[in-house]
C-alpha positions as CSV (number, residue, x, y, z in Angstrom):
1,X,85.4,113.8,117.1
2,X,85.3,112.6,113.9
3,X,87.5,114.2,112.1
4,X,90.3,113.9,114.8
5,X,90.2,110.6,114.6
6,X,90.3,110.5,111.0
7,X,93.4,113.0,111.3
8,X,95.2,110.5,113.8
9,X,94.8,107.7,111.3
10,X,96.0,109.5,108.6
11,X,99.0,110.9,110.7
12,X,99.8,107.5,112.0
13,X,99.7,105.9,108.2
14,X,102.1,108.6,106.9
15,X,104.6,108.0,109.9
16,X,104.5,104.6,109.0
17,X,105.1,105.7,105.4
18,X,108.2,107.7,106.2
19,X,109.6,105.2,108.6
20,X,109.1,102.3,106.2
21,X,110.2,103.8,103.8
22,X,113.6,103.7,105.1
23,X,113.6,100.6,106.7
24,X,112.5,98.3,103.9
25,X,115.0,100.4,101.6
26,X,117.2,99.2,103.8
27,X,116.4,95.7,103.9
28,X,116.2,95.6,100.7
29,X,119.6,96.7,99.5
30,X,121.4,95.9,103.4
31,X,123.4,92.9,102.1
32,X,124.4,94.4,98.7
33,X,125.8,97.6,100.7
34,X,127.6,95.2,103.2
35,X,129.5,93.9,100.3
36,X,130.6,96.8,98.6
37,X,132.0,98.7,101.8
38,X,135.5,100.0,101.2
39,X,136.6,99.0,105.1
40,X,139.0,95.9,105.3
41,X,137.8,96.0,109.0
42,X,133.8,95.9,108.7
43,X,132.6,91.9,108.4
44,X,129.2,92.0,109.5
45,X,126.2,90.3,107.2
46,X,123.1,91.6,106.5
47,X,121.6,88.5,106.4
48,X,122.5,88.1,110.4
49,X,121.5,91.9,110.6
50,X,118.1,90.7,110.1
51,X,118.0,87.7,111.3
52,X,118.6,89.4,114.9
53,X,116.0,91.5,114.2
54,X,113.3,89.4,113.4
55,X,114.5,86.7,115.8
56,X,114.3,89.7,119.1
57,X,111.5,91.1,117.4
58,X,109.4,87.5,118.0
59,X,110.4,87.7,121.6
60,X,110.0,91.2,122.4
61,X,106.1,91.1,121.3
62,X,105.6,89.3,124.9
63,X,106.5,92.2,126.5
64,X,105.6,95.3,124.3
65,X,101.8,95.1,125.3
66,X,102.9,96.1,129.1
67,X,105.2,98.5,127.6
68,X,102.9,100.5,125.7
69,X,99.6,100.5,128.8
70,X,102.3,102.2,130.7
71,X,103.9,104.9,128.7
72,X,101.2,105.0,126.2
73,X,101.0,104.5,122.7
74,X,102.1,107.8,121.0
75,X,105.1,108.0,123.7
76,X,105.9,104.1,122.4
77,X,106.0,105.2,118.7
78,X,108.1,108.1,119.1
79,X,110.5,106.3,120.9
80,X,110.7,103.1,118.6
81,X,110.4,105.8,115.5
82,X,114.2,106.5,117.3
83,X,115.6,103.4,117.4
84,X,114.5,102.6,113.8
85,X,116.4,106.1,113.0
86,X,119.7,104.7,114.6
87,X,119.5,101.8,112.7
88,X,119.8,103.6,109.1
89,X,122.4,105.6,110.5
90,X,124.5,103.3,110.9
91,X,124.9,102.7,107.3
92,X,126.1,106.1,107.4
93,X,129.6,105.4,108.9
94,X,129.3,101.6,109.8
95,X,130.8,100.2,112.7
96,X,130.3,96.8,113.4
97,X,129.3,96.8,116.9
98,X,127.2,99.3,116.4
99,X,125.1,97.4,113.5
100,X,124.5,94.5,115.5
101,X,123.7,96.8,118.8
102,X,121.0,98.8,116.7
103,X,120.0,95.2,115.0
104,X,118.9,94.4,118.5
105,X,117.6,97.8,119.6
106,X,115.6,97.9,116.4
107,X,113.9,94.7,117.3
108,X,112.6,95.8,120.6
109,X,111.3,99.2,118.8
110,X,109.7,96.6,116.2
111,X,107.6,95.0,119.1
112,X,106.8,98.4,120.5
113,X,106.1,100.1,117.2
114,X,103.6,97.1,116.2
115,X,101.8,96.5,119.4
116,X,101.1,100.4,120.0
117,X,100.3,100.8,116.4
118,X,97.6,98.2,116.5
119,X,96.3,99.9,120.3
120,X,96.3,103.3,118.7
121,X,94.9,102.6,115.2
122,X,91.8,100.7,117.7
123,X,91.4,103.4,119.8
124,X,90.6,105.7,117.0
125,X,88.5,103.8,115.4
126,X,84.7,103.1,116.1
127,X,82.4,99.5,115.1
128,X,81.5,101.7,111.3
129,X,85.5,103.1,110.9
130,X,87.8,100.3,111.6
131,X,87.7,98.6,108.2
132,X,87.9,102.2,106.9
133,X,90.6,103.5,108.7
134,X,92.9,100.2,108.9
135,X,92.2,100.3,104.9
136,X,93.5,104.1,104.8
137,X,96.7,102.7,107.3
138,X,97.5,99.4,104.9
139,X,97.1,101.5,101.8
140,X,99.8,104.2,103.0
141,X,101.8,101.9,104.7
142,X,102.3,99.9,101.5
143,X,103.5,102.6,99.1
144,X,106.5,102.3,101.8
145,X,108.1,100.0,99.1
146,X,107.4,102.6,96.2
147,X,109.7,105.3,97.1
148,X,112.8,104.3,98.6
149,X,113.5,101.6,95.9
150,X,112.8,104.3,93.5
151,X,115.7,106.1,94.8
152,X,118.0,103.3,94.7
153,X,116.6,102.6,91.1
154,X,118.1,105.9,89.6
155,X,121.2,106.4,91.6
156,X,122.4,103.0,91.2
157,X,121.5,102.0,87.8
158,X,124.4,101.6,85.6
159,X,126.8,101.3,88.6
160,X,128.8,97.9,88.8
161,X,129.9,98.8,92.7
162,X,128.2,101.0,95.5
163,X,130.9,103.9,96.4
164,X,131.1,104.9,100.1
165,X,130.2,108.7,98.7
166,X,127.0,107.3,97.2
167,X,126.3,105.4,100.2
168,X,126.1,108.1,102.4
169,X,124.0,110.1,100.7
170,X,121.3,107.1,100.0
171,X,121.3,106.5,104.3
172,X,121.0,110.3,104.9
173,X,118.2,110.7,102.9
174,X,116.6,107.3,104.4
175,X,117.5,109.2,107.6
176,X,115.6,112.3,106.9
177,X,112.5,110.1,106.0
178,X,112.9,108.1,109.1
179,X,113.1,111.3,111.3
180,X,109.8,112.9,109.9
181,X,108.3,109.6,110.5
182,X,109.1,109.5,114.0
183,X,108.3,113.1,114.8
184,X,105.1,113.1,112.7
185,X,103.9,110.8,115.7
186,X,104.4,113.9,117.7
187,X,101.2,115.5,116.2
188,X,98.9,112.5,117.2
189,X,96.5,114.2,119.2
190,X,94.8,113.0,122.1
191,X,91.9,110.6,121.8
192,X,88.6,111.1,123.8
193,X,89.0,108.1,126.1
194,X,92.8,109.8,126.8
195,X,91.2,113.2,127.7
196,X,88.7,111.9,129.6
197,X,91.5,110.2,131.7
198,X,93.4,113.5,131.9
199,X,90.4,115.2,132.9
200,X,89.8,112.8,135.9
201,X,93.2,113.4,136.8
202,X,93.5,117.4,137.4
203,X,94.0,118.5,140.6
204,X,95.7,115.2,141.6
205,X,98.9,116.2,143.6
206,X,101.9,114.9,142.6
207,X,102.2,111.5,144.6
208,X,98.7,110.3,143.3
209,X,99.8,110.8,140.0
210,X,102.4,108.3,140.7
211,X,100.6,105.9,142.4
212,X,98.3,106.4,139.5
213,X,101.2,105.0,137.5
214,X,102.3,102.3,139.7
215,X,98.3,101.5,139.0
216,X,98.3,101.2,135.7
217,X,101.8,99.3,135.6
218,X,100.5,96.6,137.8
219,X,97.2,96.5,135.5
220,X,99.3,96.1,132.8
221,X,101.6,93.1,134.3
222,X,98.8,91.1,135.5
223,X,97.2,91.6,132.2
224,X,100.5,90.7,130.4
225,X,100.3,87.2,132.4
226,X,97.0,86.3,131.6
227,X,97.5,87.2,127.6
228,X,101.5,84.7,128.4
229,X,98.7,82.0,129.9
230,X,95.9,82.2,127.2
231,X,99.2,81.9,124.3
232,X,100.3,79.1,126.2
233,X,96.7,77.3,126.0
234,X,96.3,78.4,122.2
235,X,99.6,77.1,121.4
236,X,97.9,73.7,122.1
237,X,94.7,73.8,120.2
238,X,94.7,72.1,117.2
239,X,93.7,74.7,114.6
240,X,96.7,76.4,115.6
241,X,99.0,73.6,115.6
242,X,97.5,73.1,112.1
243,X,98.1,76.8,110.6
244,X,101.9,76.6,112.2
245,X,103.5,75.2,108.9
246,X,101.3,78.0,107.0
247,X,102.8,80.6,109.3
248,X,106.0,79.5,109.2
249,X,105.7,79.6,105.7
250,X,104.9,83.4,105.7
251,X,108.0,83.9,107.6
252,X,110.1,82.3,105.1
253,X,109.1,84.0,102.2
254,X,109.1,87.3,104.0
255,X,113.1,87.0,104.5
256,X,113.5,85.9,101.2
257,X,111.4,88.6,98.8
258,X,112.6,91.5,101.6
259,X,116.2,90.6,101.9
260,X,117.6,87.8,100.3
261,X,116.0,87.9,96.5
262,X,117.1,91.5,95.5
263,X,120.5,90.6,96.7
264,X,120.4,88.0,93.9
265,X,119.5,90.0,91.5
266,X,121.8,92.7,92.4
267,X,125.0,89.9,92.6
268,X,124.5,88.0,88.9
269,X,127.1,89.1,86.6
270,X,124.8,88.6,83.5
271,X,122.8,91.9,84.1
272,X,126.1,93.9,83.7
273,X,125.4,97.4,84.5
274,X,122.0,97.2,85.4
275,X,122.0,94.6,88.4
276,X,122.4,97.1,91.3
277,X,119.7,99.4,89.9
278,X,117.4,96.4,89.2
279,X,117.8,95.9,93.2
280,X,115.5,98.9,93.3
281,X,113.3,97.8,90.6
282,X,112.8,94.7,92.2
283,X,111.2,96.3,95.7
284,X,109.2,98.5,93.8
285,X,107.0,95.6,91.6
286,X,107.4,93.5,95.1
287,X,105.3,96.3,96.4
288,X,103.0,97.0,93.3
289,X,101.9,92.7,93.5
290,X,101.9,93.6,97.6
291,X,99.5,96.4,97.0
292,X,97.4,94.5,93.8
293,X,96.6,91.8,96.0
294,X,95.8,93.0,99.4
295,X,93.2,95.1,97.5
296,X,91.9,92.6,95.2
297,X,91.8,89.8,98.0
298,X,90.5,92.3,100.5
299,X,87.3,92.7,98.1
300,X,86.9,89.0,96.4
301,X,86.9,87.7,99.8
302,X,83.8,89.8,101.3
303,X,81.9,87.8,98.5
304,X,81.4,84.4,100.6
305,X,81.4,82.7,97.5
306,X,85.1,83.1,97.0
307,X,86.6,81.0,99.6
308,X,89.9,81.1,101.4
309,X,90.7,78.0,100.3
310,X,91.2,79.7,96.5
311,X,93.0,82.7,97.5
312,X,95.7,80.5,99.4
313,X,95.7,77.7,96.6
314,X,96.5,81.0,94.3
315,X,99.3,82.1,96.4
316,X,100.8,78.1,96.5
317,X,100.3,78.4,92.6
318,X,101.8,81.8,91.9
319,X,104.8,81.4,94.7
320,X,105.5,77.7,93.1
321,X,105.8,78.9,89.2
322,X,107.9,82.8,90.7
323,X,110.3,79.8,92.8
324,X,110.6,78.0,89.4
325,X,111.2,81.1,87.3
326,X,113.8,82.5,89.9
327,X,115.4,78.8,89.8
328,X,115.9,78.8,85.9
329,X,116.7,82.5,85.3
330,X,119.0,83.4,88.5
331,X,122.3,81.5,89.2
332,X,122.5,79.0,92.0
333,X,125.6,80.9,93.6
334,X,123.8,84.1,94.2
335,X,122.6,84.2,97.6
336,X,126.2,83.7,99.3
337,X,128.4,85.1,96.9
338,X,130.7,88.0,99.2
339,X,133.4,89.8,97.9
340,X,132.5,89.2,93.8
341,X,129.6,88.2,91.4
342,X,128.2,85.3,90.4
343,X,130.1,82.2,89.1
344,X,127.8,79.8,87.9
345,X,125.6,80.1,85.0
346,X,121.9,79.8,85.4
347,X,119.9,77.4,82.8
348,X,118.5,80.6,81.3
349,X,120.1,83.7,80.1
350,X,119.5,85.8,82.5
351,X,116.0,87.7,82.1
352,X,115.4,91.0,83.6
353,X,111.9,91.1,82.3
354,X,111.7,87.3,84.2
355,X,113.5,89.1,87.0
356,X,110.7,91.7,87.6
357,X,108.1,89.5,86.5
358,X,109.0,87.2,90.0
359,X,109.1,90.0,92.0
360,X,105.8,90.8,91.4
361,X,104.4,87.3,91.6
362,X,106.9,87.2,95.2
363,X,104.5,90.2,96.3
364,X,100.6,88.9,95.0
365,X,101.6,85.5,96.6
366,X,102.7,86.8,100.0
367,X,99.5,88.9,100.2
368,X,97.5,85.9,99.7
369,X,98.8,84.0,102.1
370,X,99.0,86.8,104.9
371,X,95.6,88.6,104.3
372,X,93.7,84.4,104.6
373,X,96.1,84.3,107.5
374,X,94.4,87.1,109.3
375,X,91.2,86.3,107.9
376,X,91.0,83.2,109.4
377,X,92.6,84.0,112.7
378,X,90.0,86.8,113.6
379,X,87.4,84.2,112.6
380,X,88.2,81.3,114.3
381,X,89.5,83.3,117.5
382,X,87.5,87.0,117.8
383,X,87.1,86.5,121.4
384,X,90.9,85.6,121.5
385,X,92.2,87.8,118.7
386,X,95.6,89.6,120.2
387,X,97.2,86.2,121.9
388,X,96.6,84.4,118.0
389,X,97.5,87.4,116.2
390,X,100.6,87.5,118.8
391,X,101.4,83.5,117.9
392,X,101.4,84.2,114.2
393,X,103.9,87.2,114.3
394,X,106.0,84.8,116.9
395,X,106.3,82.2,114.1
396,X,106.6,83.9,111.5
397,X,109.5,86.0,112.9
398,X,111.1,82.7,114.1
399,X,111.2,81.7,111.2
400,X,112.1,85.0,109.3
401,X,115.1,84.9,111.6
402,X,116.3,81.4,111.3
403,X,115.9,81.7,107.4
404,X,117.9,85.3,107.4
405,X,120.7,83.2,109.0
406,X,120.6,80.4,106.8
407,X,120.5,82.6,103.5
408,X,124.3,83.5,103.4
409,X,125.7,79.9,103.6
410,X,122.1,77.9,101.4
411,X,122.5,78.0,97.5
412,X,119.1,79.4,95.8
413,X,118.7,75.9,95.0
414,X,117.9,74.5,98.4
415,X,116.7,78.2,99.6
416,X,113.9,77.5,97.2
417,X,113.1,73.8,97.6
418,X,112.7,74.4,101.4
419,X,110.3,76.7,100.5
420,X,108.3,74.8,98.1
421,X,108.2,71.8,100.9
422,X,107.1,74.1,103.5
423,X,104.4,76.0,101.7
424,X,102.6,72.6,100.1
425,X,102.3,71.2,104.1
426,X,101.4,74.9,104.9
427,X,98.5,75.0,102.4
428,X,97.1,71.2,102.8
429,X,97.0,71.9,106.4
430,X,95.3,75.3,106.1
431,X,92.6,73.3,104.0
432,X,92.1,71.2,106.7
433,X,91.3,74.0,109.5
434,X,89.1,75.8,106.8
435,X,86.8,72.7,106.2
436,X,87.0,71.7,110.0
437,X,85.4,75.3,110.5
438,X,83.6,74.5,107.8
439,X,82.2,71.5,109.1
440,X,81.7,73.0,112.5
441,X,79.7,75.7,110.9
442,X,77.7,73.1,109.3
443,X,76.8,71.8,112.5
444,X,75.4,75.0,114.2
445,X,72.9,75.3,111.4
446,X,71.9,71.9,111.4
């Protein structure tokens, strides 16, 4: 039983590996390919690409949950493991309504993918094996931003503009990953509780069976309105009208180190040569800070000693001097710069060694902030974990979305000062919930 589970966990990381792969690739290096397309007709924006995705992706998490108690969790992974496929191949011949179709579509399979992720990942896991196994899941998961980017790294560097021939054969290759991830979920195997439900169910002519289905749908919907009614009451309480500016925080420096800084680096006309393979560079250290601190953080903080409170205050520190960096070494015209490449002149000369040294710092600091996110969440609310969990990744996609769509038409400038503002209120205020639990904890003992 054991080693099935540990199988399914392992299967289910490297799906996600595959799958993520592509799509962060993609994210990555979307608004850079947007701008190079050889089609007079095409005039979509990456930025908005994402931005609808993020911004359905918030909304759609109400309703994966019923979604995946009907059809199940591995038929819910395939299935959004598609969509996610349909939206790299796009890039392969782009049509415009087709990119902001599958933007959509992609969303919805977000929800799905997450929700039934999180269902299956529990369902194969025991008391003793969750930390385990959702360590194995996060570790593969991450190295998602390792191998794509590397790609783009070598087939890019030294080129000034993307060609359509070179473009193709980047998104069939992201295809190919994405495909293997979505039919890896295929060899899932069943869990116990699954079999035990199959077993129950032999014999069962045909109309039970559906009734059986009707059943579980109906389970499923009146579970879905309780989970809408116990958001609606969190969304009141205090501690989570206190960690909102944190959250929304995490969802604007998510749009800006996934999307909207590697398109700076990849439009500034002082790295000559090199800025479109430095795109690629740039996910990869993103990734390596990503994967230093979630392990790092994940063992400082099971010493009590080593507060929440400091790894946040870290992050604040390490965003705020990567923010200054990025403001003195990348010009201000960057970000919404179409057709050419950058205009103005930064107050530095441009510093690809600066460059890459941000990106990492962009990755440690997010992992700060979202691993003390969780943390804190799963304290505060175990009894009421999936309707928090659910409010954080409503927020932060909100606001993912919203700064996706202000990206393209924001210098770096303002990009960057919104962020500082938002991230101070966002710490102070996630001081103030830790030493009210603090306090509360305090209290009990007494």
């Amino acid at each position: 039983m054991a080693d099935r589970r540990t199988f399914n966990v392992v299967i289910l990381g490297l799906g996600f590996l595959f799958i993520f792969t592509a799509f962060t690739t993609c994210g990555n290096v979307e608004q850079t390919v947007v701008k190079s397309l050889e089609n007079g007709t095409f005039s979509g924006s990456g930025y908005h690409s994402l931005g609808i995705i993020y911004g359905v992706f918030s909304f759609s998490n109400l309703l994966a949950p019923t979604v995946v108690a009907v059809i199940g969790a591995k038929m819910t992974m395939f299935m959004s493991g598609l969509l996610y496929s349909g939206y790299i191949a796009v890039f392969i011949i782009p049509s415009l309504w087709a990119f902001y179709l599958t933007s959509v579509l992609i969303g919805v399979g977000a929800a799905l993918l997450w929700t039934a992720q999180g269902h299956f990942l529990v369902e194969n896991s025991e008391a003793s094996t969750i930390n385990r196994n959702t360590g194995m899941f996060w570790a593969l998961l991450q190295c998602s931003m390792l191998f794509g980017n590397l790609y783009i790294y070598f087939d890019w560097n030294g080129r000034t503009e993307i060609s359509d021939r070179s473009r193709k054969n980047i998104f069939l290759s992201l295809l190919v990953a994405s495909v293997l991830g979505t039919l890896s979920f295929l060899v899932l195997r069943k869990s116990h509780h699954e079999e035990e439900m199959l077993s129950e169910e032999e014999g069962q002519s045909l109309l039970s069976t559906r009734m059986m289905y009707k059943h579980r749908a109906n389970t499923a919907l009146q579970d879905a309105k309780s989970e809408f009614k116990t958001i609606l009451q969190l969304l009141k309480a205090k501690t989570i009208l206190l960690l909102s500016p944190c959250m929304a925080y995490s969802g604007l420096e998510l749009s800006f180190y996934s999307g909207v800084y590697g398109t700076c680096i990849g439009a500034t006309t002082q790295f000559g040569e090199a800025a479109k393979g430095l795109i690629g560079m740039s996910g990869i250290v993103v990734g390596i800070g990503e994967i230093v601190g979630g392990g790092l953080f994940g063992l400082l903080c099971k010493n009590n000693r080593f507060r929440r409170t400091s790894v946040v205050f870290l992050g604040m520190v390490v965003h705020f001097v990567a923010f200054y960096l990025i403001f003195l070494n990348l010009p201000d015209d960057a970000p919404v710069v179409f057709n050419t490449t950058t205009q103005k002149k930064p107050y530095l000369t441009p510093s690809v060694s600066i460059a890459l040294l941000c990106s990492f710092l962009l990755g440690l600091g997010d992992s700060c902030f979202n691993t003390q996110l969780y943390s804190i969440l799963g304290r505060v609310y175990a009894e009421q974990s999936t309707p928090a969990f659910a409010i954080f990744k409503f927020i932060q996609s909100v606001f993912a979305a919203v700064a996706f769509f202000y990206s393209g038409y924001l210098l770096l400038m303002w990009q960057l000062l919104l962020m500082i503002i938002l991230g101070f209120t966002g710490t102070l205020c996630f001081f103030v919930v830790e030493r009210m639990q603090n306090f509360s904890v305090d209290l009990q003992e007494y």
